[in-house]
N, C-alpha and C positions, 0 to 999 in steps of 0.2 A: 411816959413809956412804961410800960407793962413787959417785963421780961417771960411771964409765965404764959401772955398769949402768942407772943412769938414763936415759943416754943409749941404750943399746941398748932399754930398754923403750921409750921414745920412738920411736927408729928402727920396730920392730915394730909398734909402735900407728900409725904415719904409713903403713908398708907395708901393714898390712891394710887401711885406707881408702884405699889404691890414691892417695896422695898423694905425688906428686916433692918430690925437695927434692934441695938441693945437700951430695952426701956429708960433706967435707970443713968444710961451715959449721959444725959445731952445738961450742957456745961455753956451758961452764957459767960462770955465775956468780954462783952462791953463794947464799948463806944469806939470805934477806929478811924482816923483821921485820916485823911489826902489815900485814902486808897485807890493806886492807878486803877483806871479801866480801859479797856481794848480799845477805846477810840483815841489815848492820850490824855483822857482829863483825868479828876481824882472825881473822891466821892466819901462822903459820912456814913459809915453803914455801920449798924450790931451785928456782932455774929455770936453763933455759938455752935460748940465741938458737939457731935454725937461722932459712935463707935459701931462700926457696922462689923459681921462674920464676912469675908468673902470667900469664903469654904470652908469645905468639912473635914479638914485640917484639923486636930485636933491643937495645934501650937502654930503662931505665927501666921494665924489668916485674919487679925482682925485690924481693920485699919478706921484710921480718924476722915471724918470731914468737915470738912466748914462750911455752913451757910451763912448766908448773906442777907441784910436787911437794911434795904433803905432806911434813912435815918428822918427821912420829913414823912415818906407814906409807911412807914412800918410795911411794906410787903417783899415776901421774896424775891432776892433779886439774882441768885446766883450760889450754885455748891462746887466747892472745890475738893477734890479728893485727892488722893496720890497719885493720880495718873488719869486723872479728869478734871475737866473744866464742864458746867451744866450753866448755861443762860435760860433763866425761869423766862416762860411767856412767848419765846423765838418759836 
């Protein structure tokens, strides 16, 4: 597993939906076990944090997300934010 392409397929998939985020945020961290999914089973995925603006705020608009990566296909499987849920591929 390559943490640096993960990250670039993220970077790609954020840039074709025309979504800002801050270059320098995005932060792997690791391996994550039995994590539920919405049908009741778990599931092995990597994730890692980037940091997005959600306005022009100058204080207190910038929030974290997490995406999601299959752990046997390395691809996007899901971004979670503060107030969203995003199921890649549906």
């Amino acid at each position: 597993m390559n943490k640096d392409n993960l990250i670039i397929e993220l970077k790609e998939y954020l840039k074709q939906k025309n979504i800002k985020y801050y270059i320098d945020s995005f932060n792997f961290k690791g391996l994550r076990e039995n994590i539920p999914q919405p049908d009741g089973s778990t599931s092995r995925l990597y994730v890692i944090s980037y940091m997005v603006s959600t306005s022009k705020n100058k204080y207190d608009s910038d929030v974290i997300f997490y995406a999601y990566f299959d752990e046997k296909t390395k691809k996007l499987s899901y971004i979670i934010g503060p107030q969203s849920y995003e199921k890649i591929g549906e």
